[in-house]
C-alpha positions as CSV (number, residue, x, y, z in Angstrom):
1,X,-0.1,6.6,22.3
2,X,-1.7,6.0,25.7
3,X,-5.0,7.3,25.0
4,X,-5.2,6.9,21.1
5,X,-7.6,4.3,19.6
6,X,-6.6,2.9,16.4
7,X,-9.4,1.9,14.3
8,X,-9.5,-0.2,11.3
9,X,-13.0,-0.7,10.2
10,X,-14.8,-3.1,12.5
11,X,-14.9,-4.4,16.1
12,X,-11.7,-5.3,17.8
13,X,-11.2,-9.1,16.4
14,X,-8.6,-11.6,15.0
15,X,-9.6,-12.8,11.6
16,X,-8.0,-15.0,9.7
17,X,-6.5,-11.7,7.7
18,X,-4.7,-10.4,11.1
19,X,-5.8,-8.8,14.3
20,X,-8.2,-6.3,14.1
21,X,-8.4,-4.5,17.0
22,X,-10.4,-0.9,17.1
23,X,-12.1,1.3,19.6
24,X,-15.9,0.2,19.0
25,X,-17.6,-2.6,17.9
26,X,-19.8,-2.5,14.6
27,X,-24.0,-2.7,15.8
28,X,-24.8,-5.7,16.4
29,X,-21.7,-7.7,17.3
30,X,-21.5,-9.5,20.2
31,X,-18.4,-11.9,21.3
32,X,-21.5,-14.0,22.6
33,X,-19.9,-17.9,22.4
34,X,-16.3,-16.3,24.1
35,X,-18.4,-14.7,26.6
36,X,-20.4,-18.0,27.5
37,X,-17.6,-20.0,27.1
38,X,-15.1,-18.3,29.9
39,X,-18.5,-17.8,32.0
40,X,-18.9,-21.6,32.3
41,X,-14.6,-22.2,32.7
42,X,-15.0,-19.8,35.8
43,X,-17.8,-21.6,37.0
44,X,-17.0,-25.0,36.8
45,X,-13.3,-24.0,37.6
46,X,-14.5,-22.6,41.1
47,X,-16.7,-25.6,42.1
48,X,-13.8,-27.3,41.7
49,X,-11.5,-25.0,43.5
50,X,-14.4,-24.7,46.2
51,X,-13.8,-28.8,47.2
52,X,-9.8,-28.4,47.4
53,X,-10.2,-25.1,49.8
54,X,-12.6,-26.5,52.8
55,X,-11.1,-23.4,54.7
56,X,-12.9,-21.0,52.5
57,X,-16.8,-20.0,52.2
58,X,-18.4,-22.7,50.1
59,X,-19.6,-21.5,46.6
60,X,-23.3,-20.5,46.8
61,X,-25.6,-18.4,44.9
62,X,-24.3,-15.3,45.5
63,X,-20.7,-16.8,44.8
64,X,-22.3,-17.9,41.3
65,X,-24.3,-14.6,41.0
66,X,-20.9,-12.8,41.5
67,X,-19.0,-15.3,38.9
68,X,-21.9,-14.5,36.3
69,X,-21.8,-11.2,36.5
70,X,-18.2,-10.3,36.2
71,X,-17.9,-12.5,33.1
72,X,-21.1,-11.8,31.6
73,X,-19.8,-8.3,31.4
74,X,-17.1,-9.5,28.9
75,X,-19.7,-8.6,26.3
76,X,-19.5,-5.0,26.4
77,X,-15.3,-5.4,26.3
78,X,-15.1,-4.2,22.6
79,X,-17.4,-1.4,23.0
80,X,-16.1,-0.1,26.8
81,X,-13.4,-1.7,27.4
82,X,-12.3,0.5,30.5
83,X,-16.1,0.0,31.7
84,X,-15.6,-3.7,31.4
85,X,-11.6,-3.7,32.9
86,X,-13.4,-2.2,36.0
87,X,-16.4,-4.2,36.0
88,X,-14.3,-7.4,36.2
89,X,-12.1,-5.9,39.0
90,X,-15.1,-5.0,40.9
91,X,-16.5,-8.4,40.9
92,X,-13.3,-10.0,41.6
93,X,-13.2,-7.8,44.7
94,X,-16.7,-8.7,45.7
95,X,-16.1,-12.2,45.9
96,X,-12.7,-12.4,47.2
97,X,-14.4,-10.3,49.9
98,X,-16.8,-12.8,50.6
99,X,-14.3,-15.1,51.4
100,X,-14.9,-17.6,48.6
101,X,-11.9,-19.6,47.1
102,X,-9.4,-18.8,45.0
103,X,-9.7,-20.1,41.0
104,X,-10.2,-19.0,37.8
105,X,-12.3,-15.8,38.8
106,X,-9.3,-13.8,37.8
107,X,-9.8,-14.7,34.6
108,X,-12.5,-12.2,33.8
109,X,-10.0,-10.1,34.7
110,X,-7.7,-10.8,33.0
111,X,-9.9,-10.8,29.5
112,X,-11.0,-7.2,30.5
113,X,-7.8,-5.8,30.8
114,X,-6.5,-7.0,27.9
115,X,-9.2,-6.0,26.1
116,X,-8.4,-2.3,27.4
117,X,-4.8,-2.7,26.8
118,X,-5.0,-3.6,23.2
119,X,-8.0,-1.3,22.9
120,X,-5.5,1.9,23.5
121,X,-6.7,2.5,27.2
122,X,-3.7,1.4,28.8
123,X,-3.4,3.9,31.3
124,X,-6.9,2.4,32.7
125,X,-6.4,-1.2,32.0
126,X,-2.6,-0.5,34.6
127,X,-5.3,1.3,37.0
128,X,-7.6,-1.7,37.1
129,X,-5.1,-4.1,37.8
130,X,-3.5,-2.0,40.4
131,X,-6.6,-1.7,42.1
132,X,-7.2,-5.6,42.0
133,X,-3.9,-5.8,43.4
134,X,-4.3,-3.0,46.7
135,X,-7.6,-4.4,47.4
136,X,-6.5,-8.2,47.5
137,X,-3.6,-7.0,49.6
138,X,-5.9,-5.1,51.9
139,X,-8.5,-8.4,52.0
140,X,-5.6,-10.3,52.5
141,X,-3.4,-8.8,55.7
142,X,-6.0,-6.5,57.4
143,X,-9.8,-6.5,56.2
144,X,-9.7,-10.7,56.5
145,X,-10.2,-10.0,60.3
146,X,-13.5,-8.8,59.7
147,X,-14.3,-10.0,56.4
148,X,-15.9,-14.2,56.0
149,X,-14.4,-17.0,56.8
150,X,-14.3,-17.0,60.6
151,X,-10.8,-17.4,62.2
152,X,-8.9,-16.8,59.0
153,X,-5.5,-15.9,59.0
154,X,-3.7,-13.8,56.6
155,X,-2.8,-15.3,53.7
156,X,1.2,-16.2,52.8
157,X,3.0,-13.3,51.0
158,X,4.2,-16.4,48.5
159,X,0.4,-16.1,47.6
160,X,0.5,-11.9,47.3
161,X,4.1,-13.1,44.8
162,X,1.8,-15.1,42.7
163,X,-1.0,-12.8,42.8
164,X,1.9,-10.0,41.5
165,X,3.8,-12.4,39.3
166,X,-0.1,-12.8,37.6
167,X,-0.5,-9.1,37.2
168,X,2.7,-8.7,35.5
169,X,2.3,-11.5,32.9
170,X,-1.4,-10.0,32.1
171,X,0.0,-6.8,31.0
172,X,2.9,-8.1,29.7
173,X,0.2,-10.0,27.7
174,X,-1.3,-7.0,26.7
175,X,1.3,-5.0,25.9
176,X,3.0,-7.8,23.2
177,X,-0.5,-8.0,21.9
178,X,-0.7,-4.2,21.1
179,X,2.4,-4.0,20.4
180,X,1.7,-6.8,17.2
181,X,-1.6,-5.0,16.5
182,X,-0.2,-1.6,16.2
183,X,2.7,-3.3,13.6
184,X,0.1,-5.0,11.6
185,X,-1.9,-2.0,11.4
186,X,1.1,-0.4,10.2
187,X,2.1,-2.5,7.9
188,X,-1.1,-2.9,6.2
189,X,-1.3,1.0,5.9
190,X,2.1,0.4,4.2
191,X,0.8,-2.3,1.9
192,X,-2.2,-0.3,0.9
193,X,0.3,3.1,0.3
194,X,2.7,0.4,-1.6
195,X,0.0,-0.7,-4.0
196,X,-2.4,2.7,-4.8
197,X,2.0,3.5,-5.2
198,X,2.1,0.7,-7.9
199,X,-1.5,1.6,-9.5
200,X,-0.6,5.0,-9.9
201,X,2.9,4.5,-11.5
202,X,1.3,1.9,-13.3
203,X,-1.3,4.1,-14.7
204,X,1.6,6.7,-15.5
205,X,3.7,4.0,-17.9
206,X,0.3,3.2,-20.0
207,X,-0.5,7.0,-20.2
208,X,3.2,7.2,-21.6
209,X,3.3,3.8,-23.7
210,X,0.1,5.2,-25.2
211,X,0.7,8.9,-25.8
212,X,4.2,7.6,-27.6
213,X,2.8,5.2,-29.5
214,X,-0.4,7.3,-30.6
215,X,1.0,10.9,-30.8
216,X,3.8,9.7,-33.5
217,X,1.2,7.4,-35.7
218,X,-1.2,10.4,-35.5
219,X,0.9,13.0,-36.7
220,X,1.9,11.1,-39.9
221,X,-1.9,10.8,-40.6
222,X,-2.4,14.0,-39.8
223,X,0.2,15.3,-42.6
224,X,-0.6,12.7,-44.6
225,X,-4.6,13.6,-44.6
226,X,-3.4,17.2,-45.1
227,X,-1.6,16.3,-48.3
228,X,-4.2,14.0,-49.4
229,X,-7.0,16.4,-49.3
230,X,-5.0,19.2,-51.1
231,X,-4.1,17.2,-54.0
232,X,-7.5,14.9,-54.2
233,X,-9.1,16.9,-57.2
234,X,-5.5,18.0,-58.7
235,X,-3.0,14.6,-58.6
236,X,-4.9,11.3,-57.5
237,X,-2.1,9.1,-57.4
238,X,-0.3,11.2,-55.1
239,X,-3.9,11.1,-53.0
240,X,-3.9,7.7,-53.1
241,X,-0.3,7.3,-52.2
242,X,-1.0,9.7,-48.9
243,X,-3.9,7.4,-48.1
244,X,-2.0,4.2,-48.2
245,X,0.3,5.5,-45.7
246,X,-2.6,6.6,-43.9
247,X,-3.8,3.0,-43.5
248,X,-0.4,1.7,-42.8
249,X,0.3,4.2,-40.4
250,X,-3.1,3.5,-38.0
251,X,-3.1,-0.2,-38.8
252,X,0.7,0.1,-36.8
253,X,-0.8,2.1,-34.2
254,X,-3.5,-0.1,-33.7
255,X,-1.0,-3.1,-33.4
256,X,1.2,-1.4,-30.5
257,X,-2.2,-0.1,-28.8
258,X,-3.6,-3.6,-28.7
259,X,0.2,-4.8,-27.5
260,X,-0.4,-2.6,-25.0
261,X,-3.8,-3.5,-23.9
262,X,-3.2,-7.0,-23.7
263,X,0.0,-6.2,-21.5
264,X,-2.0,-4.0,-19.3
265,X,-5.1,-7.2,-18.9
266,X,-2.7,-9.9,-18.2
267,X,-0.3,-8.0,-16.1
268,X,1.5,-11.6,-15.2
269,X,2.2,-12.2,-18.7
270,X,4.7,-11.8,-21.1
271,X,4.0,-9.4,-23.9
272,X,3.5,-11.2,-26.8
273,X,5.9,-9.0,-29.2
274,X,9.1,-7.7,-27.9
275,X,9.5,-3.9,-27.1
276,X,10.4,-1.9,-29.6
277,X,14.5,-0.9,-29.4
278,X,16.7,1.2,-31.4
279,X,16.7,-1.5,-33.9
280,X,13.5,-0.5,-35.0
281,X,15.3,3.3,-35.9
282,X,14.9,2.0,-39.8
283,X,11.2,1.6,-39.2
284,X,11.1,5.2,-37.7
285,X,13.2,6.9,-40.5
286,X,10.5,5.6,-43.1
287,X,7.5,7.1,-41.0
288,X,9.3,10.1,-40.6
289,X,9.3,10.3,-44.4
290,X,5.6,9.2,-45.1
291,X,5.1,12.5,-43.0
292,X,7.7,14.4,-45.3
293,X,10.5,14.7,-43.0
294,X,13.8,13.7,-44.0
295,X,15.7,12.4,-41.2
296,X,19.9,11.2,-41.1
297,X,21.0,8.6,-38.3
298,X,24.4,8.6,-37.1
299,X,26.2,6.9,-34.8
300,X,26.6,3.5,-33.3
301,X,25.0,1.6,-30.4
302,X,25.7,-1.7,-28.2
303,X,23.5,-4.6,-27.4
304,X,21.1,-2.1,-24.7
305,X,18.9,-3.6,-21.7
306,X,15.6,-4.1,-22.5
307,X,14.7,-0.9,-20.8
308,X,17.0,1.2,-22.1
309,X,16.3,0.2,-25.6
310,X,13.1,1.1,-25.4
311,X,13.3,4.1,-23.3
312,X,15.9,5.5,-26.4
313,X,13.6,4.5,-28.7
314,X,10.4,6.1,-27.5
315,X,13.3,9.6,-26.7
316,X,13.6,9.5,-30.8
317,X,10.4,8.8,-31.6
318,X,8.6,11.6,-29.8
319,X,11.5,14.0,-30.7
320,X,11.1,13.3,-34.4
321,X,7.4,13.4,-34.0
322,X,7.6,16.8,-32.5
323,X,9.7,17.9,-35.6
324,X,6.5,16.7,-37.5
325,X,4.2,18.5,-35.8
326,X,6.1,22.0,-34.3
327,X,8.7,22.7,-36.8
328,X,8.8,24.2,-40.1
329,X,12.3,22.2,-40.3
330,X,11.4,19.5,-43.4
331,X,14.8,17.9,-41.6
332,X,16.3,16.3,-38.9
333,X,19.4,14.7,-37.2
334,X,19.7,11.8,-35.0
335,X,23.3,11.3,-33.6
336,X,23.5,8.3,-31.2
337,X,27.2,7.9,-29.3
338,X,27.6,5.9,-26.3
339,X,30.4,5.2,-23.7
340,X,31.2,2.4,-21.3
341,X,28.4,3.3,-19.0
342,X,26.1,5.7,-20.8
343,X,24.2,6.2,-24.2
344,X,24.0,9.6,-25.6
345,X,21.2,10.2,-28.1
346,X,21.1,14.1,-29.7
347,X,17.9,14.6,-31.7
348,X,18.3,18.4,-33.9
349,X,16.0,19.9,-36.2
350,X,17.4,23.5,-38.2
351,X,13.3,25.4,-37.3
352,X,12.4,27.2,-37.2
353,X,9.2,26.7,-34.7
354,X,5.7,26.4,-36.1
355,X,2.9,28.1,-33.5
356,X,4.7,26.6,-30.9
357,X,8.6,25.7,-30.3
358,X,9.7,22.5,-31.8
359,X,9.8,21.0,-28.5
360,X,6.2,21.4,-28.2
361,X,4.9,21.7,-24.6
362,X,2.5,18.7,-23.6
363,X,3.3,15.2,-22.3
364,X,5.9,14.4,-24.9
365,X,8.7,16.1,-23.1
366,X,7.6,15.6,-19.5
367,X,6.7,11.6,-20.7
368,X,10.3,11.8,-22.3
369,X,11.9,13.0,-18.4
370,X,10.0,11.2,-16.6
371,X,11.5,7.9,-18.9
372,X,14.7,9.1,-18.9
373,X,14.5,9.5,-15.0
374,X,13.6,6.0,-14.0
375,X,16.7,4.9,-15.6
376,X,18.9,7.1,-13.4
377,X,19.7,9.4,-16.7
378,X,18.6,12.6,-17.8
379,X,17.0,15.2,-21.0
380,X,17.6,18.1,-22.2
381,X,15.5,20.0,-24.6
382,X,15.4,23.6,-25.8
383,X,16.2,26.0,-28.7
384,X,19.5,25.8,-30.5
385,X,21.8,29.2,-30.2
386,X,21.4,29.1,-34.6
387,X,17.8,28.4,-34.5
388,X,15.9,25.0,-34.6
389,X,15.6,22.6,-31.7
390,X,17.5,19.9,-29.8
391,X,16.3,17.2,-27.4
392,X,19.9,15.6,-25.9
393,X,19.5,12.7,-23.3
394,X,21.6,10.7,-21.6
395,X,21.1,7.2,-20.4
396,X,23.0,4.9,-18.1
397,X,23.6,1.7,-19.7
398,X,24.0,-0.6,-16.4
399,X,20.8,0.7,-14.6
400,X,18.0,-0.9,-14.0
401,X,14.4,0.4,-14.3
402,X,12.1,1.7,-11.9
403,X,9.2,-0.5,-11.4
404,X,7.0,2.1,-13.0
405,X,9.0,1.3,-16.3
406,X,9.6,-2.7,-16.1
C-alpha cells in the first residue's frame, strides 16, 4: 500500500461527507485561500521570530522570497504531492542555510508531507523529511562554520531533539490521517455494496410478490376464458358464469398488485392490508375451483410469524396454481402438519403432466426456494413414484426473515 493511490472521484479534500483524499485534483481546483492563508502565517510568524533571534540574519527579501516560494508551492500539493513534499524541503533548506531564524517555515513542510502521506506516496513524503532532517543536522554542527551568521556556534542537540520530536509527530500526523481516510473509503465502498445489496434483494421480493400474485389470478382467467369461449354459442349461462369469475379473479389481482405498488413507493410505511397467511387457504380453495380444480385441505396450523404465514401461503398458492396450469390432474391435496419448531406443508396432485411436468419449470419453483430459504427452511418438488406431483416444504417456525423477505 506504499505506492497505491486511492481515488474516490475528485481532488484530495474533507467535505462535510468525509475525507476525500485521491491521487489528482479535478481541472481547475485550486486550494487557493489555504495556500494564501499559511503563506501569510509563515510570513508574519518569521518577522516575529526574526525580533526574538537578534543572533540570526535579519529577514530580508530573499528571506521573504524564500518563505513565498516554499508555500506558494502548496498549490500543486493535490496534484504532485511528492513534487510539492520536496519543494517545501528544498526551501526550508535554503533558508535555514542562509542563516535566517527559526519559525513557522517548517510549516510548509509539514503541509507537503502530509499531503504526500495521505496521498499514498509515503515512501517519499519519509524521504523528504529525512532529508530535512540530515541537512539541518549538517547546517547545524558542521556547514554553520561557513554558512551566515558570522561567529555562530553550533546549535544545542536539545534543538536537533525538537527538530526530531517535530518530524515524528508530522508523520505520525500523516499516518493517522491515512489511516482514517483509507477506513472511510472503505466503509463507504461497504455502504455502497450494502445498498446496490438491499436494491437487488429488494427487486428480487417484488419480482416474487408479483409473479405469485399474478401467475395464480392469471391461470384461473386463463381456464376460465377457455371455458367461456367454448361454451359462448352453446350454454350462455355457463359463459356468463366463467366471465364473472373472470372479473373477480383480475379485480383480486389488481388489489394485491396495487398492495404491492404502494408498499414498494412508500418503502417506510406500513402496508395498508395485512399479508396474506394460511388463513386465507378458504379463499384459495374457491379460486382453485373457479379454475376447475378440486382441492382437499388437511391438517392443522398454529398462530405463524408474519413471515412464515405468508411464505406458506404463497408455497400453496403457486403449487396449486401449477396444478392448474401443468397437470391434467382435475385434483389436489394440501396436507399441512407442524411440530414444535417447524411447519410441514405437502402439496400432491395424481397427473399426470400436461406439456410440461406439473412442477412446471419457471420462477414458481425457484421464487418458492428462494422463499423457503430466507426462512432457514427448505422445498422439495418432483414427480411422485405413482405418477402426479408433489411440492413438500418445510419451514422453521422461530426464524426470522431475511431482509430480502421482511
Amino acid at each position: 500500500m506504499d505506492e497505491q493511490r486511492v481515488s474516490v472521484g475528485g481532488p484530495p479534500r474533507w467535505s462535510r461527507h468525509g475525507p476525500a483524499w485521491g491521487g489528482a485534483a479535478a481541472p481547475g481546483r485550486w486550494p487557493w485561500r489555504s495556500t494564501l492563508l499559511v503563506t501569510a502565517v509563515v510570513l508574519v510568524g518569521s518577522g516575529f521570530a526574526g525580533h526574538s533571534q537578534p543572533g540570526r540574519v535579519p529577514i530580508d527579501l530573499s528571506a521573504r522570497v524564500l518563505l513565498v516560494l516554499g508555500s506558494a508551492v502548496l498549490l500543486w500539493r493535490h496534484r504532485h504531492p511528492v513534487g510539492v513534499a520536496f519543494g517545501t524541503v528544498l526551501a526550508a533548506v535554503l533558508y535555514l542555510g542562509a542563516g535566517y531564524p527559526y519559525g513557522p517555515v517548517f510549516l510548509p513542510v509539514a503541509l507537503g508531507c502530509f499531503g504526500a502521506v495521505v496521498a499514498g506516496r509515503r515512501r517519499a513524503a519519509w524521504a523528504a523529511l529525512g532529508t530535512l532532517w540530515a541537512a539541518h543536522l549538517l547546517i547545524a554542527h558542521w556547514l554553520y562554520r561557513w554558512l551566515p551568521p558570522q561567529h555562530d556556534h553550533a546549535t544545542p542537540w536539545s534543538r536537533e531533539l525538537a527538530v526530531a520530536t517535530w518530524v515524528v509527530a508530522v508523520a505520525a500526523l500523516s499516518e493517522l490521517a491515512r489511516a482514517r481516510r483509507d477506513q472511510w473509503v472503505r466503509d463507504r465502498a461497504e455502504r455502497a455494496q450494502a445498498a446496490r445489496r438491499r436494491a437487488d434483494e429488494e427487486r428480487l421480493r417484488m419480482a416474487r410478490e408479483l409473479h405469485d400474485v399474478l401467475a395464480h389470478s392469471i391461470s384461473v382467467i386463463n381456464v376460465q376464458a377457455g371455458v367461456g369461449l367454448a361454451l359462448l354459442d352453446s350454454d350462455p349461462e355457463q359463459a356468463r358464469t366463467a366471465l364473472t369469475t373472470i372479473k373477480a379473479a383480475s379485480k383480486e389481482a389488481l388489489g394485491e398488485v396495487r398492495q404491492v405498488l404502494d408498499t414498494l413507493r412508500a418503502p417506510g410505511d406500513a402496508p395498508r392490508a395485512p399479508a396474506p397467511g394460511l388463513d386465507r387457504l378458504p379463499e384459495l380453495v374457491r379460486q382453485a375451483a373457479d379454475a376447475g380444480l378440486t382441492v382437499e385441505v388437511a391438517g392443522t396450523w398454529p398462530r405463524l410469524p408474519p413471515g412464515a404465514d405468508l411464505t406458506a401461503f404463497r408455497v400453496v398458492q403457486e403449487a396449486l396454481t401449477n396444478v392448474v396450469r401443468h397437470s391434467g390432474s382435475r385434483h389436489a391435496r394440501v396436507h399441512v402438519d407442524h411440530g414444535p419448531r417447524e411447519l410441514r406443508l405437502r402439496i400432491d396432485d395424481d397427473g399426470p403432466a400436461t406439456g410440461t411436468d406439473a412442477g412446471g419449470s419457471g420462477n414458481g419453483l425457484a421464487g418458492m426456494r428462494e422463499r423457503a430459504a430466507a426462512l432457514g427452511g427448505g422445498i422439495e418438488a418432483g414427480p411422485r413414484p405413482d405418477g402426479g406431483f408433489r411440492v413438500l416444504a418445510v419451514l422453521p417456525l422461530n426464524a426470522t426473515p431475511k431482509e430480502d423477505d421482511r
